[in-house]
VEXGU-43171 format. One record per residue (C-alpha): x, y, z; residue in one letter; residue number from 1. Coordinates in steps of 0.2 Angstrom, whole numbers, padded with zeros to 4 digits. Each point is the difference from the previous one (the first is absolute). Layout:
R     xx     yy     zz  res    n
R      X      Y      Z    A  NUM
...
This chain:
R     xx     yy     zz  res    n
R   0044  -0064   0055    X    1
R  -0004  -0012  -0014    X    2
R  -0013   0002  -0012    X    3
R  -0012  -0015   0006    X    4
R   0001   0007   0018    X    5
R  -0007   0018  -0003    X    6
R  -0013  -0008  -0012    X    7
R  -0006  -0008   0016    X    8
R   0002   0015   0010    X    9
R  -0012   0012  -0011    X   10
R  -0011  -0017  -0003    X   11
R  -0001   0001   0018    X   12
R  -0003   0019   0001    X   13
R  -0012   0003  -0014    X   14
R  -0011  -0017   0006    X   15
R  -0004   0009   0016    X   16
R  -0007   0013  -0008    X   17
R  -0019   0001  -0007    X   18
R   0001  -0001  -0016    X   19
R  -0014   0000  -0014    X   20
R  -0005  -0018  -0004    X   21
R  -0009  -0002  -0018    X   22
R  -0016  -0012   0000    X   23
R   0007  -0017  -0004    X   24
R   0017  -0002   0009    X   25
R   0003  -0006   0014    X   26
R   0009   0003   0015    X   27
R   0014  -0013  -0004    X   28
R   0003   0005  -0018    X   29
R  -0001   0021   0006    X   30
R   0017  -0005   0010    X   31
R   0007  -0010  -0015    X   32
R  -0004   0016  -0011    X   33
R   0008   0012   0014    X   34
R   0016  -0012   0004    X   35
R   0001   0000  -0019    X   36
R   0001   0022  -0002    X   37
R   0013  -0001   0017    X   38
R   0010  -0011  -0011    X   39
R  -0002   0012  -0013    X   40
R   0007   0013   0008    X   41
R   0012  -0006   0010    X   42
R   0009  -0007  -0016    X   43
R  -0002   0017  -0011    X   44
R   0005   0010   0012    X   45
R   0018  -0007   0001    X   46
R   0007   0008  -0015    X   47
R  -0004   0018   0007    X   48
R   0010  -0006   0016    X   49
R   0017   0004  -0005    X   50
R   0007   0008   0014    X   51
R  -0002   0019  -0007    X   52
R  -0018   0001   0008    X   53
R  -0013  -0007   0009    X   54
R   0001  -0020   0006    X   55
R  -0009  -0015  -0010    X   56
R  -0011   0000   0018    X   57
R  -0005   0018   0000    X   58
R  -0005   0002  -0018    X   59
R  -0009  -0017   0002    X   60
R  -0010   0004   0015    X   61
R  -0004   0016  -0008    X   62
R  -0008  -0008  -0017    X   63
R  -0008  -0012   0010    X   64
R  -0010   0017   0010    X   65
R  -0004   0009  -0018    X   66
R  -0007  -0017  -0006    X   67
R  -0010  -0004   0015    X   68
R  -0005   0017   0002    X   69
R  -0003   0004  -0017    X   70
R  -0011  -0016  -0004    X   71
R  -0003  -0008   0019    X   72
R   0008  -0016  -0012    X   73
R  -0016  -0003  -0010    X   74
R  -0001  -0013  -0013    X   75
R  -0010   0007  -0010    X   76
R   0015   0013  -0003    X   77
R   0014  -0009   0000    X   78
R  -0011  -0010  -0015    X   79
R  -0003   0016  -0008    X   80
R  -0016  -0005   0000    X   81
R  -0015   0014   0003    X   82
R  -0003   0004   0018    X   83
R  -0018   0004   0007    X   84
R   0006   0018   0009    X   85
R   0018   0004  -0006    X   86
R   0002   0007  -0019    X   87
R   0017  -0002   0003    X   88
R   0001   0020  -0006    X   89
R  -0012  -0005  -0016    X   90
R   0009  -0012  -0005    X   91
R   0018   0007  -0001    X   92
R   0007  -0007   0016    X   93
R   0006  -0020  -0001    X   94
R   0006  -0014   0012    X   95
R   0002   0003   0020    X   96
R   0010   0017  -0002    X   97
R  -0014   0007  -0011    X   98
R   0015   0005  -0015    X   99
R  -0002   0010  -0013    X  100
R   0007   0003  -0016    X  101
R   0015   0010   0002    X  102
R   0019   0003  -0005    X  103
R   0004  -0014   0014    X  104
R  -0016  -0011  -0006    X  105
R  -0001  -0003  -0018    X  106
R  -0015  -0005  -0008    X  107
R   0002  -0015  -0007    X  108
R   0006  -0005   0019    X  109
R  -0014   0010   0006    X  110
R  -0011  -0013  -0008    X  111
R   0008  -0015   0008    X  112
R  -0001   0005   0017    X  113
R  -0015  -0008   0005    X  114
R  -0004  -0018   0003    X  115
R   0002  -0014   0015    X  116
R   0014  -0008  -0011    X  117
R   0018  -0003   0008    X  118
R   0008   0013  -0015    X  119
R  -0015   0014   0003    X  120
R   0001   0001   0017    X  121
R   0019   0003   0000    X  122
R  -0002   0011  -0016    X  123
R  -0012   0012   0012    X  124
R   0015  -0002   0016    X  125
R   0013   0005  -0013    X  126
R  -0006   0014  -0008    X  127
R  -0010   0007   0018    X  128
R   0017   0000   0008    X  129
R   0006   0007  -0014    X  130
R  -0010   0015   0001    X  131
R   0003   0000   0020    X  132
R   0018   0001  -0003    X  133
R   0000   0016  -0012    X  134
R  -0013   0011   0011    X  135
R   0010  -0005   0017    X  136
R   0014   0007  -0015    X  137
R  -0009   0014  -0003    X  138
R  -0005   0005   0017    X  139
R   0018  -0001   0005    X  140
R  -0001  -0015   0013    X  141
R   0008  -0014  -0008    X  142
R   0017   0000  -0005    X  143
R   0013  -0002   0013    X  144
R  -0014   0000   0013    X  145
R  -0010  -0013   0009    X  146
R  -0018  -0001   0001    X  147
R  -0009   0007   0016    X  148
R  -0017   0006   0002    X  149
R   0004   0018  -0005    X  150
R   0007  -0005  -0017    X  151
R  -0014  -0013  -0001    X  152
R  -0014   0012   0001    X  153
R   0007   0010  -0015    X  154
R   0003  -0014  -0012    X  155
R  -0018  -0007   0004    X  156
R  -0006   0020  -0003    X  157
R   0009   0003  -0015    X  158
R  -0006  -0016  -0008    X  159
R  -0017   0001   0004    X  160
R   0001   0020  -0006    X  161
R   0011  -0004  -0014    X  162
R   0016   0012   0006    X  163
R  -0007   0008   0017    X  164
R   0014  -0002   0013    X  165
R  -0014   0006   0013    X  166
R  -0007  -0014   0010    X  167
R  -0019   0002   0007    X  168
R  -0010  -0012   0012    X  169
R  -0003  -0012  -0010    X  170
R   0021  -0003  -0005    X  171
R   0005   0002   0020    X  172
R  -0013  -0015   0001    X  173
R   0007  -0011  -0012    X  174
R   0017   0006   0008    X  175
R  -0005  -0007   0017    X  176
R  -0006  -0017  -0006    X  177
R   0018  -0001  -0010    X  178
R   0006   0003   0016    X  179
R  -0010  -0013   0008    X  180
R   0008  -0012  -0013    X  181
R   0016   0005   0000    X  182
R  -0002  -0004   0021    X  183
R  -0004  -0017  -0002    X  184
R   0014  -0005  -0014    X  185
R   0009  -0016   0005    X  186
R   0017   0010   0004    X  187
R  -0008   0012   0011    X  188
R   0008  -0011   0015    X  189
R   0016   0005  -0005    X  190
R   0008   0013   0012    X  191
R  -0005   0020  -0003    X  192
R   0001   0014   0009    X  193
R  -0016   0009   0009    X  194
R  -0003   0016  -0004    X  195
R   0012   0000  -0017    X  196
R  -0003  -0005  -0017    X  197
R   0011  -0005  -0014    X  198
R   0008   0011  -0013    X  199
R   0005  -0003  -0019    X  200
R   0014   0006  -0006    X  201
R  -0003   0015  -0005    X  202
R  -0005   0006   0016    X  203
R   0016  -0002   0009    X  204
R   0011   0014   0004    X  205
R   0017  -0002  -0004    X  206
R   0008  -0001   0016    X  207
R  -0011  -0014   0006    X  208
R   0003  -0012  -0018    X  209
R   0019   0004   0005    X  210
R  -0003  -0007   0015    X  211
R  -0011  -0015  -0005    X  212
R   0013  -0005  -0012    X  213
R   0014   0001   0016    X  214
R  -0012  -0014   0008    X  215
R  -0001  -0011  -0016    X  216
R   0020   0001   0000    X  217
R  -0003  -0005   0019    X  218
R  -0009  -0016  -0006    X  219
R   0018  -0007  -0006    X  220
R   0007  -0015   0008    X  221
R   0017   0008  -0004    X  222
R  -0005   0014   0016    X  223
R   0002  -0008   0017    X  224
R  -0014  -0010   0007    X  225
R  -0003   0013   0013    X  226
R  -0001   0015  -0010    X  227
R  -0010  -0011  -0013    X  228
R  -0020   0007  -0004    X  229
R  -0012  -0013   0002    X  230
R  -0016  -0003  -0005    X  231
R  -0013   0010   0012    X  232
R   0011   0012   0003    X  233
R  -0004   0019   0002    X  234
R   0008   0016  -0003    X  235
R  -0003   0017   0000    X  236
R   0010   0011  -0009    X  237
R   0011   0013   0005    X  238
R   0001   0019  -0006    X  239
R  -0011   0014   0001    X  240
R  -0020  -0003  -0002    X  241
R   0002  -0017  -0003    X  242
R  -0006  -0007   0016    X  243
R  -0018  -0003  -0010    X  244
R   0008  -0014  -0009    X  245
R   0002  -0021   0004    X  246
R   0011  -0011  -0008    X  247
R  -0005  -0018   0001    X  248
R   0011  -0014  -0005    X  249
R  -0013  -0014  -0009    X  250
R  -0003  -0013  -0012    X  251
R  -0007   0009  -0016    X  252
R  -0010  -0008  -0013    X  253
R   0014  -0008  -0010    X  254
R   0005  -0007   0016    X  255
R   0016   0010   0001    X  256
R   0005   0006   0017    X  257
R   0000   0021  -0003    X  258
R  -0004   0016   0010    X  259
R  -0019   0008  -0001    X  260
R  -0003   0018   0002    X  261
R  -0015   0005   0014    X  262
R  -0006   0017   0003    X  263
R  -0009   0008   0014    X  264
R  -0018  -0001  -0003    X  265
């Protein structure tokens, strides 16, 4: 999806949500404010989208939950100004993914995190997606994978505990809303299959990426029309205790025509 489109999307999402409103702003300028941190992270999370892990979409959605759920969007955070309630852990968490200093977060950035400025606000979506990215590393549930609700729930455990891949209530909460999100993306329409889910790379067992890449050879105008796979199409492949599998020919995100890999949920 292009960039302006999911900025709209998780405008969208995070606007139905209640959020915190500081004394002074209005409604009209909390929506500017929220379309301004969709923006943010729907552009910083595109260099992490590089076809070894998670989607721009997934990793996206899923900043969009910590900052929301970390701050319920207040201005008074993304300011960096002193909150009423919050301490912001006394003063040693910054910006709407509440960062601190750290191997991944210098100080000096650390310090520039905050702000309602254009530069601040994705300075704060860079370096929180940043930090997503190495504890969904670290948890094991990134490369080579897709995001789902499972590996979700340990990323948002381990970078609320700092390393813990153990997800409690409160991470299968902020799991399901990603869920929710992910539900209403714009490409959601697009034809899937009940009942199974996608799988990355890593994920697929020989055998079935043999037969995926038969299917993309398929694709060829040089085979006969007749024996041609088309877009839409289905397969399951053949061998032993591969019956759990799909293989869905569809448009992928560069707009490539190219096989997708569902498992049996």
């Amino acid at each position: 999806m292009k960039t302006v489109v999911v900025a709209a999307w998780l405008a969208a999402e995070l606007g139905r949500l209640p959020g915190s409103h500081a004394p002074g702003e209005s409604r009209e300028e909390y929506v500017n404010r929220v379309g301004e941190i969709s923006t943010a992270l729907a552009e910083e999370a595109i260099p992490y989208a590089n076809g070894t892990g998670w989607s721009a979409t997934e990793l996206a959605a899923a900043g969009a939950v910590i900052w929301y759920s970390e701050t319920l969007l207040d201005k008074r955070v993304h300011a960096g100004e002193q909150h009423p309630v919050w301490t912001q852990d006394n003063g040693l968490a910054k910006c709407g993914f509440q960062l601190h200093t750290s191997g991944l977060v210098p100080q000096d950035v650390w310090e520039r995190l905050v702000g309602l400025g254009t530069d601040s606000t994705h300075l704060c979506a860079q370096y929180g997606l940043r930090v997503v990215v190495a504890q969904a590393r670290q948890c094991g549930v990134f490369s080579g994978l897709r995001a789902d609700r499972n590996r979700i729930a340990k990323t948002f455990a381990s970078f609320a505990s700092g390393g813990k891949c153990a997800p409690g209530d409160r991470d299968w909460q902020r799991a399901d809303l990603w869920l929710k999100m992910m539900a209403q993306r714009p490409d959601n329409s697009k034809k899937t299959l009940p009942g199974y889910r996608r799988v990355g790379p890593r994920e697929v067992p020989e055998d079935v990426r043999m037969q995926a890449d038969g299917i993309v050879d398929a694709l060829s105008p040089v085979w006969p029309k007749e024996n041609r796979a088309r877009l839409g199409d289905t397969f399951t492949p053949t061998g032993p205790m591969l019956a759990s599998y799909k293989l869905l020919v569809e448009k992928h995100a560069d707009g490539k025509v190219g096989v997708s890999v569902f498992v049996k949920e």
